[in-house]
N, CA, C and O atoms as a GROMACS GRO file, in nm:
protein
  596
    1UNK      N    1   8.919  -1.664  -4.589
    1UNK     CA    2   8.928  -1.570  -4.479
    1UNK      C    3   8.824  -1.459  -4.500
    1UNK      O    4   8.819  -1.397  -4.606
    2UNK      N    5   8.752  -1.438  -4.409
    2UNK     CA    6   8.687  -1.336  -4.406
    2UNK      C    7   8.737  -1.196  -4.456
    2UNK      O    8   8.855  -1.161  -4.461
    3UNK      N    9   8.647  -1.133  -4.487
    3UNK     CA   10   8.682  -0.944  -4.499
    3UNK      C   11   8.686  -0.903  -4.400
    3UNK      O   12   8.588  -0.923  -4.328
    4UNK      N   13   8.783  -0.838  -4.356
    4UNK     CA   14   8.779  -0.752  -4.229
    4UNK      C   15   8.679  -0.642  -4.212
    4UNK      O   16   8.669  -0.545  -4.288
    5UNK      N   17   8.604  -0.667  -4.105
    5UNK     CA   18   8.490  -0.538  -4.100
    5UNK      C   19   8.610  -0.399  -3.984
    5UNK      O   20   8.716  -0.424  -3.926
    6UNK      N   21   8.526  -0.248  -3.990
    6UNK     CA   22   8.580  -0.170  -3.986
    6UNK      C   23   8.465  -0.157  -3.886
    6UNK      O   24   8.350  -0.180  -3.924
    7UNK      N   25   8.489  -0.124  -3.774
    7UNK     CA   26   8.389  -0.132  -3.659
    7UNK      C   27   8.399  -0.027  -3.576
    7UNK      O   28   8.490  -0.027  -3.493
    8UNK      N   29   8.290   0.104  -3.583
    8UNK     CA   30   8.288   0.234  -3.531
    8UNK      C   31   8.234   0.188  -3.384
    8UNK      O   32   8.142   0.106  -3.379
    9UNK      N   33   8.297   0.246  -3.251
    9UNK     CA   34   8.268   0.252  -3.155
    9UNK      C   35   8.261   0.428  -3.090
    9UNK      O   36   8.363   0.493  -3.066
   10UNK      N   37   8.126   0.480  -3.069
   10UNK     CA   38   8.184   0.609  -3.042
   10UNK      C   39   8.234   0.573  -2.865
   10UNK      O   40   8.222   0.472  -2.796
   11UNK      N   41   8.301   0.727  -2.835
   11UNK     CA   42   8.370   0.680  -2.695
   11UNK      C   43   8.338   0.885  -2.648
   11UNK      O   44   8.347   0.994  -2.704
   12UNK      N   45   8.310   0.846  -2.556
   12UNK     CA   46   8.333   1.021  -2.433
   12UNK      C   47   8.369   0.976  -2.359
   12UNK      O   48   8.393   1.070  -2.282
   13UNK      N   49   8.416   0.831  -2.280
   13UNK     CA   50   8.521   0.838  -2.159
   13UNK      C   51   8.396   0.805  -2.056
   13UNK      O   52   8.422   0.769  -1.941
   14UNK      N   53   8.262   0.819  -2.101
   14UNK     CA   54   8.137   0.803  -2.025
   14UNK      C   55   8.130   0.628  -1.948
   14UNK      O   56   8.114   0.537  -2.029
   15UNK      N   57   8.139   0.596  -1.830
   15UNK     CA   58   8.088   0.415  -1.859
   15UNK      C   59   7.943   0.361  -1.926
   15UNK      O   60   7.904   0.246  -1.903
   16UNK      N   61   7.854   0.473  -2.025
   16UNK     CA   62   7.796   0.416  -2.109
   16UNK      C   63   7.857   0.386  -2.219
   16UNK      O   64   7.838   0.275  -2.270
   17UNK      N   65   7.952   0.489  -2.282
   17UNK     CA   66   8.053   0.459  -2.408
   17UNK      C   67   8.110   0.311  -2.366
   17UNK      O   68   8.096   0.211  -2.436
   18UNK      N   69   8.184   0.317  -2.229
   18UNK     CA   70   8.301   0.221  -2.234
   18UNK      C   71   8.187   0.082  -2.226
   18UNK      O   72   8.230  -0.020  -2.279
   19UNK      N   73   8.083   0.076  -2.180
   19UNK     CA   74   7.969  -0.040  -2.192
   19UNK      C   75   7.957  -0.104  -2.338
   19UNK      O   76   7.958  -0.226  -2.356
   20UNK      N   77   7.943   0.008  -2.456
   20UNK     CA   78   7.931  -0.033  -2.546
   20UNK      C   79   8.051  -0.088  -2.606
   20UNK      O   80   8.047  -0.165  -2.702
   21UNK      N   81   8.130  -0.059  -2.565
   21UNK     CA   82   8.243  -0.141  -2.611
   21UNK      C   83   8.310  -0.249  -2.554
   21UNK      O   84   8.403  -0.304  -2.615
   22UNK      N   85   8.272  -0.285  -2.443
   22UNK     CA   86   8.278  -0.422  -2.379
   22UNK      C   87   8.183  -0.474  -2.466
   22UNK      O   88   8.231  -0.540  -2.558
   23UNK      N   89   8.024  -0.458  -2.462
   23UNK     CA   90   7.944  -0.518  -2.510
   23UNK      C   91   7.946  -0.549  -2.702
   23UNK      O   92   7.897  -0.632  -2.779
   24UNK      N   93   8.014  -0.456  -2.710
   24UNK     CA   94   8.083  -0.542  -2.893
   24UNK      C   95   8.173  -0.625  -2.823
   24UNK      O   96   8.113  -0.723  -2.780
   25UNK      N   97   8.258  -0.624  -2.804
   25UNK     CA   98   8.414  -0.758  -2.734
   25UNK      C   99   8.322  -0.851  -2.729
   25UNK      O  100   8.298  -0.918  -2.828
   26UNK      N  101   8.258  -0.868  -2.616
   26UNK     CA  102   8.175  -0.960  -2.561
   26UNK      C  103   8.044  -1.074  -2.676
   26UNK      O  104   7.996  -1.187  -2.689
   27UNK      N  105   8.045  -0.938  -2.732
   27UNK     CA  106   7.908  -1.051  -2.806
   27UNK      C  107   7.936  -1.026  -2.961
   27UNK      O  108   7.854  -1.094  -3.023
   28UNK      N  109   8.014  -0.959  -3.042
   28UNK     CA  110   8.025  -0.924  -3.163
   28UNK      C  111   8.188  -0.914  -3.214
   28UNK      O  112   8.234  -0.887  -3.325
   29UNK      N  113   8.215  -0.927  -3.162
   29UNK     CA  114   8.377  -0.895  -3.222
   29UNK      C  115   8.422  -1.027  -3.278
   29UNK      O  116   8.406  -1.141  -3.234
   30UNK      N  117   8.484  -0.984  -3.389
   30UNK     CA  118   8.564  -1.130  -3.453
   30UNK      C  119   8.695  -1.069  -3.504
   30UNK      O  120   8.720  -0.962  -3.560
   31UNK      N  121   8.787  -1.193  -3.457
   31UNK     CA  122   8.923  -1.172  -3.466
   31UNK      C  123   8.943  -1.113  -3.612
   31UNK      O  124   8.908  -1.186  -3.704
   32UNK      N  125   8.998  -0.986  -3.644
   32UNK     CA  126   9.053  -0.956  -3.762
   32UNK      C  127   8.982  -0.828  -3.766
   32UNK      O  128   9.036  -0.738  -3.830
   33UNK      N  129   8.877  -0.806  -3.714
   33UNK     CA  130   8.779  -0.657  -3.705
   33UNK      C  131   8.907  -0.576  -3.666
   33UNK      O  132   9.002  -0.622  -3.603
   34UNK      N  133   8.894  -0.444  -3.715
   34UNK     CA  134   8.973  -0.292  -3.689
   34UNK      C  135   8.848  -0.219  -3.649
   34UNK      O  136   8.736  -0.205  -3.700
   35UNK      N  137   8.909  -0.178  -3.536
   35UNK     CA  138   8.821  -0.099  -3.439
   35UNK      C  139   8.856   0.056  -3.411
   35UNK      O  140   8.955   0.087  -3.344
   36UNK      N  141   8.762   0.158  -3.469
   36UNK     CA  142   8.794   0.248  -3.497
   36UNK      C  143   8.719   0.327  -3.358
   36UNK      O  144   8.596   0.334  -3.358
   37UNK      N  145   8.784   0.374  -3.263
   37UNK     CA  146   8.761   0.445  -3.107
   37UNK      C  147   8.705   0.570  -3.185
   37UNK      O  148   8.792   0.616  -3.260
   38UNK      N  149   8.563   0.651  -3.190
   38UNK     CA  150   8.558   0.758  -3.260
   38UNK      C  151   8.556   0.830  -3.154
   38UNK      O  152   8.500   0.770  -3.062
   39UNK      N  153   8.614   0.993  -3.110
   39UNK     CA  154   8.566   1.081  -3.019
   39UNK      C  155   8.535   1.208  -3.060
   39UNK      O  156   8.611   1.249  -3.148
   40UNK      N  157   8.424   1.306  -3.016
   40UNK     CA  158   8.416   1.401  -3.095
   40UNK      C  159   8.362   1.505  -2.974
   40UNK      O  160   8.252   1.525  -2.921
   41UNK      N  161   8.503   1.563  -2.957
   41UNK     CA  162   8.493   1.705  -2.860
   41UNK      C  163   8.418   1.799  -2.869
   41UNK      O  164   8.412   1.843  -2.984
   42UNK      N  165   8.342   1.861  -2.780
   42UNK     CA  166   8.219   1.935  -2.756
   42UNK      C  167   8.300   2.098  -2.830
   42UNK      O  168   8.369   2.184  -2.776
   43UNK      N  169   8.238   2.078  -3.002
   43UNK     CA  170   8.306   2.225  -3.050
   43UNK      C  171   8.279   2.338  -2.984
   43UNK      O  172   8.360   2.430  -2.972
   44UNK      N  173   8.141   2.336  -2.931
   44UNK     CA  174   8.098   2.486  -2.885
   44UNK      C  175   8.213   2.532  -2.773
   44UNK      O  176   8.263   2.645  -2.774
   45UNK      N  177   8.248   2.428  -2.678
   45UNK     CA  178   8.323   2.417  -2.607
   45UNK      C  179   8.475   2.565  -2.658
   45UNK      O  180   8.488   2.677  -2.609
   46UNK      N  181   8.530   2.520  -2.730
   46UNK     CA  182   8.654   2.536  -2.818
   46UNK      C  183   8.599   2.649  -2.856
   46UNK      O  184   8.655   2.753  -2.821
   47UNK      N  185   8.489   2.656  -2.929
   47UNK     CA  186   8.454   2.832  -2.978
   47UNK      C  187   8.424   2.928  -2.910
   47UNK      O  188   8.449   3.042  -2.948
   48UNK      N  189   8.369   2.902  -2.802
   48UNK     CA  190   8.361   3.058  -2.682
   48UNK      C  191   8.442   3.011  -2.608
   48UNK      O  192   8.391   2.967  -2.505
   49UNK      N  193   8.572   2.998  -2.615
   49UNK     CA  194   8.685   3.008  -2.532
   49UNK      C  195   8.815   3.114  -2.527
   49UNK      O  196   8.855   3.166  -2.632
   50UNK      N  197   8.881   3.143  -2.391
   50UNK     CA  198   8.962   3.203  -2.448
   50UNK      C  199   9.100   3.089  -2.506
   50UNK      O  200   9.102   2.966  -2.511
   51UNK      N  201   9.190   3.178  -2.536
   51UNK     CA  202   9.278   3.098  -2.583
   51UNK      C  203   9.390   2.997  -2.483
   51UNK      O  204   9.452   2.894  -2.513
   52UNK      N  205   9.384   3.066  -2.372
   52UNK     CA  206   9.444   2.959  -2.299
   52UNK      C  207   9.334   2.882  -2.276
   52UNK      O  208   9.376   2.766  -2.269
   53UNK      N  209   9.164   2.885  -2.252
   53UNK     CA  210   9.089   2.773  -2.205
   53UNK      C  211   9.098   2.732  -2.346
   53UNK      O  212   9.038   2.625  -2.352
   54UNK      N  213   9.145   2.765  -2.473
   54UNK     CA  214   9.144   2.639  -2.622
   54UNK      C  215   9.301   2.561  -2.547
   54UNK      O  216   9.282   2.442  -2.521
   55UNK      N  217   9.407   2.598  -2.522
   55UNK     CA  218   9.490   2.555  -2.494
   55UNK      C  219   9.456   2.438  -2.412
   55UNK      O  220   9.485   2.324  -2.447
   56UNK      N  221   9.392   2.468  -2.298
   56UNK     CA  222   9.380   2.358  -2.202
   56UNK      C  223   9.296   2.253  -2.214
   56UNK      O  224   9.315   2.147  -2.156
   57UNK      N  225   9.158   2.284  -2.322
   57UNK     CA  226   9.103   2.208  -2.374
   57UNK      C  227   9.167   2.066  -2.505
   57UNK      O  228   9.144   1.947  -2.528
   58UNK      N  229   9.255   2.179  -2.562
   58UNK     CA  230   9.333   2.075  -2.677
   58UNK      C  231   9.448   1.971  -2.578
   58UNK      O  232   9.510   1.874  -2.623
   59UNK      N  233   9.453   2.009  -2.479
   59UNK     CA  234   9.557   1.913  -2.409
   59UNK      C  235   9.489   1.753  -2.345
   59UNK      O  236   9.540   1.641  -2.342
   60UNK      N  237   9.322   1.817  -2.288
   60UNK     CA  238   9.249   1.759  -2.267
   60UNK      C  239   9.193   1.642  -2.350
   60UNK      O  240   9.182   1.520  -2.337
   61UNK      N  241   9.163   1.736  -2.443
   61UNK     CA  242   9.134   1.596  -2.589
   61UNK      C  243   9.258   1.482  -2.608
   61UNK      O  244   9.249   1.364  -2.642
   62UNK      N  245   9.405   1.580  -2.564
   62UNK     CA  246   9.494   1.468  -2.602
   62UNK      C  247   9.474   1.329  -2.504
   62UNK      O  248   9.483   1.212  -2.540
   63UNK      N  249   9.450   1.370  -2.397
   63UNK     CA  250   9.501   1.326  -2.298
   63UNK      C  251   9.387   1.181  -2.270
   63UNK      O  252   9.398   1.077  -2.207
   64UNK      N  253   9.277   1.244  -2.358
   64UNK     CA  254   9.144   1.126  -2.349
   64UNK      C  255   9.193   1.092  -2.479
   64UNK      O  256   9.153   0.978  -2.499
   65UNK      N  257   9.252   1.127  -2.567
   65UNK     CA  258   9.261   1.029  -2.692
   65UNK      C  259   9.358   0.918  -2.699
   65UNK      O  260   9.374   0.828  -2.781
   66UNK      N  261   9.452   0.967  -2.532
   66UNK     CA  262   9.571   0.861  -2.548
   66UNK      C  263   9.457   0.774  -2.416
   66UNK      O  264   9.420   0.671  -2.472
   67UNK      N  265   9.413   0.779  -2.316
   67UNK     CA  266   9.335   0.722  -2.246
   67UNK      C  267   9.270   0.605  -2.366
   67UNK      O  268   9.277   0.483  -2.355
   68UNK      N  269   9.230   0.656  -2.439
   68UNK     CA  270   9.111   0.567  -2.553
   68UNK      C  271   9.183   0.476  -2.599
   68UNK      O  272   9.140   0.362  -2.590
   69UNK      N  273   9.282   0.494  -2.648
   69UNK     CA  274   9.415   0.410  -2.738
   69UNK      C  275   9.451   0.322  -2.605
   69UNK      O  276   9.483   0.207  -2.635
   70UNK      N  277   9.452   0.349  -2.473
   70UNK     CA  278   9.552   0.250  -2.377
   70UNK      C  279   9.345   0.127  -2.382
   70UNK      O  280   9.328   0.006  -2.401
   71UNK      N  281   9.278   0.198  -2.366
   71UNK     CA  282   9.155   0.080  -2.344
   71UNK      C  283   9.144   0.018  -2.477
   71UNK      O  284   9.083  -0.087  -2.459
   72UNK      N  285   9.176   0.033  -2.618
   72UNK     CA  286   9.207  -0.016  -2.747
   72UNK      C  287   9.308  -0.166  -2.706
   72UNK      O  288   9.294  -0.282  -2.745
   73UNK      N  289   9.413  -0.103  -2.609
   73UNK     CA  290   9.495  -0.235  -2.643
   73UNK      C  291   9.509  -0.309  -2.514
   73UNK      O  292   9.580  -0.408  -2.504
   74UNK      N  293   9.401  -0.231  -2.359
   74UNK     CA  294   9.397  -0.280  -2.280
   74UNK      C  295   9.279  -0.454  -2.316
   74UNK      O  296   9.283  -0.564  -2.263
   75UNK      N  297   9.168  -0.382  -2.453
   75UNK     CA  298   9.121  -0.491  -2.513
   75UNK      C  299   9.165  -0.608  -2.546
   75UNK      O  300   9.117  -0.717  -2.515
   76UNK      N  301   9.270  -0.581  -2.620
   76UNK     CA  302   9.351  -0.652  -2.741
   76UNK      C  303   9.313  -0.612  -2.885
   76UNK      O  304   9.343  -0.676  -2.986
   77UNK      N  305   9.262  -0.529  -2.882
   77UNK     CA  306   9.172  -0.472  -3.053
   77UNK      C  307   9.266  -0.427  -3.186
   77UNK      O  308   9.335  -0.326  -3.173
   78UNK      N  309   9.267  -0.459  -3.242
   78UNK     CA  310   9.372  -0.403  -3.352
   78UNK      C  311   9.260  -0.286  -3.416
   78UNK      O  312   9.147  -0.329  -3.443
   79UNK      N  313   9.291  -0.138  -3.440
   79UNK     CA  314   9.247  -0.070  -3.490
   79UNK      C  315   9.322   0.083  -3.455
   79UNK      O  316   9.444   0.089  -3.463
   80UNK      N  317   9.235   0.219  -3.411
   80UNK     CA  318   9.300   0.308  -3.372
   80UNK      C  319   9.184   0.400  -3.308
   80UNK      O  320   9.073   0.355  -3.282
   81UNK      N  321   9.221   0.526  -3.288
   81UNK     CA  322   9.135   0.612  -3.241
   81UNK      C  323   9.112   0.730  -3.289
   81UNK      O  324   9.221   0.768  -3.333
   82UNK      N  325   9.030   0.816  -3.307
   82UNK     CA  326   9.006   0.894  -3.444
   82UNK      C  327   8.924   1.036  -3.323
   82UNK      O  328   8.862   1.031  -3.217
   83UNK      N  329   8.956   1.119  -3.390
   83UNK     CA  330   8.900   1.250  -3.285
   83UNK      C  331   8.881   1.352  -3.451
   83UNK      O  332   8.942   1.402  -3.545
   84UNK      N  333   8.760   1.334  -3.397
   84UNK     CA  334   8.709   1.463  -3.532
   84UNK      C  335   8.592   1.560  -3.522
   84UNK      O  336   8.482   1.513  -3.489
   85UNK      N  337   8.606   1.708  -3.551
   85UNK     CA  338   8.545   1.784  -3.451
   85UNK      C  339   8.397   1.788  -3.584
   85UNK      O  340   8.394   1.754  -3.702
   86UNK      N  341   8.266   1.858  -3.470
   86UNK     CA  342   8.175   1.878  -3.557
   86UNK      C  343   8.086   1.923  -3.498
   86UNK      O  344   8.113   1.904  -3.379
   87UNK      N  345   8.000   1.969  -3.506
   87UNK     CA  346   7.889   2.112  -3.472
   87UNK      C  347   7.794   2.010  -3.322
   87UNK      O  348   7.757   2.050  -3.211
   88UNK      N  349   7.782   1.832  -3.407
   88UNK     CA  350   7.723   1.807  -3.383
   88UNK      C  351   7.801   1.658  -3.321
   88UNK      O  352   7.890   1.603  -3.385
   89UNK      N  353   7.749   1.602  -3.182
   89UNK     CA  354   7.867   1.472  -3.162
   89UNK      C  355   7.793   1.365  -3.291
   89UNK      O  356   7.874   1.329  -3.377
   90UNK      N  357   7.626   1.307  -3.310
   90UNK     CA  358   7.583   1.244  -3.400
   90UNK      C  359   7.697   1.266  -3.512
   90UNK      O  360   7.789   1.186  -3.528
   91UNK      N  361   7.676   1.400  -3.600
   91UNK     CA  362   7.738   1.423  -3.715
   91UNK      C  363   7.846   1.388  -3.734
   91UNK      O  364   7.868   1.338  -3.844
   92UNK      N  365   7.971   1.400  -3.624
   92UNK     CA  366   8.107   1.347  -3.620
   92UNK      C  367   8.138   1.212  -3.644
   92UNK      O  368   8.226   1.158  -3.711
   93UNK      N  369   8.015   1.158  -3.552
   93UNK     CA  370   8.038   0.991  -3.556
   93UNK      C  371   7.977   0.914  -3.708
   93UNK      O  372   8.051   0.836  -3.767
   94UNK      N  373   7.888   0.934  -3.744
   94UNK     CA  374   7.877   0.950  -3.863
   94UNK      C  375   7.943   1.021  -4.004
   94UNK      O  376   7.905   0.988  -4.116
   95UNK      N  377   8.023   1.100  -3.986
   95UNK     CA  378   8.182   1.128  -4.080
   95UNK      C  379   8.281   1.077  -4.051
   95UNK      O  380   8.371   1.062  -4.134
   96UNK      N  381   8.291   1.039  -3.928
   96UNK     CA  382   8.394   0.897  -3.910
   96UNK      C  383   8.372   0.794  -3.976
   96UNK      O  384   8.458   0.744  -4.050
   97UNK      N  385   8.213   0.730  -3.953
   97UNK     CA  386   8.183   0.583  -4.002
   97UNK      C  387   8.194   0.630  -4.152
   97UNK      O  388   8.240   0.540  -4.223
   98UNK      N  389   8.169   0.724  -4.207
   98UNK     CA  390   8.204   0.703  -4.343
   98UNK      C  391   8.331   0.740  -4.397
   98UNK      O  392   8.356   0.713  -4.515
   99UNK      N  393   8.426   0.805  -4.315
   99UNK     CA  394   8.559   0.844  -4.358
   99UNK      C  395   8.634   0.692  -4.344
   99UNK      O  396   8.738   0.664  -4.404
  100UNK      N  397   8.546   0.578  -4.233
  100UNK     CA  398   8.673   0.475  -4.202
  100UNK      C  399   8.582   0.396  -4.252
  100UNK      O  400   8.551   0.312  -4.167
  101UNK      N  401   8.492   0.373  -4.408
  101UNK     CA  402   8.453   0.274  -4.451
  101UNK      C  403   8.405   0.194  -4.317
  101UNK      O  404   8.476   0.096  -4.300
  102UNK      N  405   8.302   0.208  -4.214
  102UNK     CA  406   8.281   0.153  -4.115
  102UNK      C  407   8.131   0.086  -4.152
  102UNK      O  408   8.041   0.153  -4.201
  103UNK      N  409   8.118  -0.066  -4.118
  103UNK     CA  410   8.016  -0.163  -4.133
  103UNK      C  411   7.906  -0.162  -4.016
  103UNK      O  412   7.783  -0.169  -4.029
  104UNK      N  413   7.969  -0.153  -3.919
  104UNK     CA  414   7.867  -0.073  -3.836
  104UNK      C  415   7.917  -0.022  -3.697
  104UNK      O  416   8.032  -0.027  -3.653
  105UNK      N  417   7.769   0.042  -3.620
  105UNK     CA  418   7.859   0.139  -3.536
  105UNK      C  419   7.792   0.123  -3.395
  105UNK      O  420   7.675   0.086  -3.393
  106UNK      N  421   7.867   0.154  -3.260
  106UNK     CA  422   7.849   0.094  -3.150
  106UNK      C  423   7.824   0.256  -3.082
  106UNK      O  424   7.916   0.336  -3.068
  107UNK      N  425   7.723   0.274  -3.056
  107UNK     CA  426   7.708   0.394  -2.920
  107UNK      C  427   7.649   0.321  -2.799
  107UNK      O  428   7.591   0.213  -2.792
  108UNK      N  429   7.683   0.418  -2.701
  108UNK     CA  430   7.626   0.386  -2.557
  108UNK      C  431   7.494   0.472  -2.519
  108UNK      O  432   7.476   0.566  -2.596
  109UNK      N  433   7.413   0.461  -2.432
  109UNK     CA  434   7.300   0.541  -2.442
  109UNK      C  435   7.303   0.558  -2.280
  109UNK      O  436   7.356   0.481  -2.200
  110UNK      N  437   7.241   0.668  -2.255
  110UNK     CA  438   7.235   0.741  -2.151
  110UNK      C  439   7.105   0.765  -2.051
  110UNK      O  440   7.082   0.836  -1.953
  111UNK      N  441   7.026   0.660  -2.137
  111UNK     CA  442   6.888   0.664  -2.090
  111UNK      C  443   6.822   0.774  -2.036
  111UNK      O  444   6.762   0.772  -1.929
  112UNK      N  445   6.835   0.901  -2.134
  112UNK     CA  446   6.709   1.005  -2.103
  112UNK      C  447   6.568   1.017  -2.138
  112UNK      O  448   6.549   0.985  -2.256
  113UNK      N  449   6.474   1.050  -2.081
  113UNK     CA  450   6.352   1.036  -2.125
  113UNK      C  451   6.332   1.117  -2.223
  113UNK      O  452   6.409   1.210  -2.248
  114UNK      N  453   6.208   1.084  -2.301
  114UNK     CA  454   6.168   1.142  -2.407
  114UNK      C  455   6.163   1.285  -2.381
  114UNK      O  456   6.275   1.323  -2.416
  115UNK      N  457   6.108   1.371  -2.345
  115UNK     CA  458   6.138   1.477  -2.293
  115UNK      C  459   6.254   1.561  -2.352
  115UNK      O  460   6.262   1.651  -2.436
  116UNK      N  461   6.324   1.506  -2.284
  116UNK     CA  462   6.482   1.552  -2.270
  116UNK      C  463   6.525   1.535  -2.439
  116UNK      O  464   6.574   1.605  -2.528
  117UNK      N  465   6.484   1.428  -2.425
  117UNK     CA  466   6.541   1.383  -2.609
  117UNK      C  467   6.505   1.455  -2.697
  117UNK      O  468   6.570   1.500  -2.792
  118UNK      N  469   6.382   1.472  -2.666
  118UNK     CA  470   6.273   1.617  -2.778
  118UNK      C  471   6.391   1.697  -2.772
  118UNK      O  472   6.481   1.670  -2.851
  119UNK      N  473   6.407   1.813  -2.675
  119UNK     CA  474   6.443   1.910  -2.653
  119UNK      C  475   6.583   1.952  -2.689
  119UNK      O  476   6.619   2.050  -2.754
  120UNK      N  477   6.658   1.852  -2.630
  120UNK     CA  478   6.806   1.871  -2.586
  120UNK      C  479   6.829   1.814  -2.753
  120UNK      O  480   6.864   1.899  -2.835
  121UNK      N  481   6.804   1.629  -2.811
  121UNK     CA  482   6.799   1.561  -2.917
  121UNK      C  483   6.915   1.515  -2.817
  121UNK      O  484   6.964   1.558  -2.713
  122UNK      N  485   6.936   1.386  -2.915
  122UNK     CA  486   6.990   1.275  -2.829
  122UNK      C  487   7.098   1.222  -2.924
  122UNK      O  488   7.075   1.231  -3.044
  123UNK      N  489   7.222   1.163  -2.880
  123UNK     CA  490   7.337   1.139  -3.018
  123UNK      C  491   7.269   1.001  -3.035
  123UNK      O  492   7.237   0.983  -3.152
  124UNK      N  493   7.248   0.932  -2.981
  124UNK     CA  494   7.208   0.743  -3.034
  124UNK      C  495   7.097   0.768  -3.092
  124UNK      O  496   7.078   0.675  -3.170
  125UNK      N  497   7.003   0.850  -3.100
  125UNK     CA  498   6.917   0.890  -3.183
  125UNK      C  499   6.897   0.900  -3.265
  125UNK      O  500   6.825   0.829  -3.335
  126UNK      N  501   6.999   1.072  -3.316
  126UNK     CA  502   7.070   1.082  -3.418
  126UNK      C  503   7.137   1.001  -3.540
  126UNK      O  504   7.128   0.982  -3.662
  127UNK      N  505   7.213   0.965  -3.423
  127UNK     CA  506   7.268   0.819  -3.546
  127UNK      C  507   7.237   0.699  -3.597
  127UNK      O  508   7.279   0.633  -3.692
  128UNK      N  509   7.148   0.681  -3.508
  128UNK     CA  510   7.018   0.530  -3.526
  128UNK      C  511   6.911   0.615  -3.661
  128UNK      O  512   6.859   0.545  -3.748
  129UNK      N  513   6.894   0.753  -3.660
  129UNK     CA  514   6.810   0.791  -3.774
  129UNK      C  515   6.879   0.836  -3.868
  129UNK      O  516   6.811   0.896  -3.952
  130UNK      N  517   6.995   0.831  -3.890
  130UNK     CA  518   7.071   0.893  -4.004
  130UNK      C  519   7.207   0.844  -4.073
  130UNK      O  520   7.279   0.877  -4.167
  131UNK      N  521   7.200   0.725  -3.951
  131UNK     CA  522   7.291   0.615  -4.052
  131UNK      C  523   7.226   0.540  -4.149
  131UNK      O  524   7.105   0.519  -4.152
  132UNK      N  525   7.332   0.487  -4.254
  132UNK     CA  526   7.342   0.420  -4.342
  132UNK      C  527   7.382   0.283  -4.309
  132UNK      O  528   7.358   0.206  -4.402
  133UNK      N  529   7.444   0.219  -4.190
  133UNK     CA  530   7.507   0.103  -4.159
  133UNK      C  531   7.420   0.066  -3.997
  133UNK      O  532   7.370   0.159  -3.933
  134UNK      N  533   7.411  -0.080  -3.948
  134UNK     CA  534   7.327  -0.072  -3.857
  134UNK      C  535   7.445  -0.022  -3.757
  134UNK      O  536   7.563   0.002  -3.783
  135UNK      N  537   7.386  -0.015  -3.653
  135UNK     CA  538   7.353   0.101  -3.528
  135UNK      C  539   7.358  -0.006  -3.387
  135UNK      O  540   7.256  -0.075  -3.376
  136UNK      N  541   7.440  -0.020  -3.305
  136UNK     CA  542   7.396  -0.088  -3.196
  136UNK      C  543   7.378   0.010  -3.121
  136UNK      O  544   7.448   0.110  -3.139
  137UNK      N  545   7.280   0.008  -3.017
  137UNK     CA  546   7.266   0.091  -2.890
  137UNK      C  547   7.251   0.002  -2.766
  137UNK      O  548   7.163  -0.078  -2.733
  138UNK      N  549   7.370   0.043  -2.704
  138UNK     CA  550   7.402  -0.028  -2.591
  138UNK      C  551   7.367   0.031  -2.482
  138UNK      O  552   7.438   0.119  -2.433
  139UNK      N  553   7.216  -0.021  -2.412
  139UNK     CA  554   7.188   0.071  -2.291
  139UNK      C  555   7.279  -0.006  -2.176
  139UNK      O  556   7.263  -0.127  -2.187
  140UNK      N  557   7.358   0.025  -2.080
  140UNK     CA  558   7.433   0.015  -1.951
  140UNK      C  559   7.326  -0.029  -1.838
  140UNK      O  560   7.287   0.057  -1.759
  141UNK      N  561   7.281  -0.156  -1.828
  141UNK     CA  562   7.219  -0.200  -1.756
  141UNK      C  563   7.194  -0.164  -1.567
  141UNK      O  564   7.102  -0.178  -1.487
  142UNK      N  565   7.340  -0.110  -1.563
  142UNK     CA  566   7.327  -0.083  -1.386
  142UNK      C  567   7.318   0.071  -1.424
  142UNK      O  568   7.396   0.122  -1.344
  143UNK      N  569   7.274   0.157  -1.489
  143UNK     CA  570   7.292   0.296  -1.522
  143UNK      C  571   7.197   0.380  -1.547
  143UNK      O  572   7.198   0.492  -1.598
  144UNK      N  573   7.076   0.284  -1.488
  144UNK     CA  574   6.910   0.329  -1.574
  144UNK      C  575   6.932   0.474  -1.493
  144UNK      O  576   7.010   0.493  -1.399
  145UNK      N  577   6.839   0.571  -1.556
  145UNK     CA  578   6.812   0.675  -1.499
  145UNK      C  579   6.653   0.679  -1.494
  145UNK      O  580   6.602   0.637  -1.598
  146UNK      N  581   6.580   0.713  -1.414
  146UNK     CA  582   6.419   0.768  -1.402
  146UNK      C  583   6.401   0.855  -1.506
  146UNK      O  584   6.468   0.954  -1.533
  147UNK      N  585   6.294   0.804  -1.570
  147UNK     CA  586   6.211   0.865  -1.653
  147UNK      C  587   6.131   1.013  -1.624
  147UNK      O  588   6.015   1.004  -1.586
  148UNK      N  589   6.177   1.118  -1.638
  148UNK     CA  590   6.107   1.245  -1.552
  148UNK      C  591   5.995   1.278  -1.692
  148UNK      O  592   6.019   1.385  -1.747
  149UNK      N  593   5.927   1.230  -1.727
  149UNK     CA  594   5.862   1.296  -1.875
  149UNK      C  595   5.721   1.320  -1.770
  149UNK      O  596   5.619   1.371  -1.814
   0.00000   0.00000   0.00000
């Protein structure tokens, strides 16, 4: 029997996230994989808030983390869903893949132009240059955006 691989999918609820995770099901998944849903809430968000907008925000996270868990088993996936905060969404998803021993990791991409990527920096980027495990980047085929560079 195989080793079970530990398989990072990040998720924002985006249909580029949810792309990439059809597109592991579809072409990569093998029965016995644990599939770890990573999400990582916009901290800045949470830090210039007041306390009822932290309130309404922490309800929010719940509410997409149980959303994430119902598309986990709307799959059939045996694994869970993991929400861990960090300065940076790259950085989160990457302390996930190494907190959940993860073999490799699934982002969705958003197709911004270089430009934008310079400036703003880009999470599939990020994590395509600073992982340790390979990296799928799943561009969303009906989702292209124009190149403004």
């Amino acid at each position: 029997m195989a080793e079970q691989r530990n398989v990072i999918v990040a998720m924002d609820g985006s249909d580029h996230s949810n792309y990439a995770l059809d597109w592991y099901c579809n072409n990569v998944h093998r029965e016995g994989d644990h599939v770890v849903l990573v999400y990582v809430p916009e901290l800045n968000d949470l830090l210039h808030s007041s306390q009822m907008e932290q309130l309404e925000e922490q309800e929010r996270i719940k509410q997409d983390l149980e959303a994430f868990a119902e598309i986990l088993r709307h799959h059939g996936l045996g694994g869970k869903v993991k929400s861990i905060m960090a300065s940076k969404p790259g950085e989160g998803i990457l302390k996930a893949a190494e907190d959940e021993h993860g073999c490799m990791i699934f982002v969705g991409n958003r197709g911004k132009g270089l430009l934008r990527r310079t400036f703003m920096g880009s999470v599939s980027d990020y994590v395509v240059h600073h992982s340790h495990i390979p990296v799928f980047v799943c561009k969303h085929p009906n989702k292209h955006i124009p190149h403004h560079d």
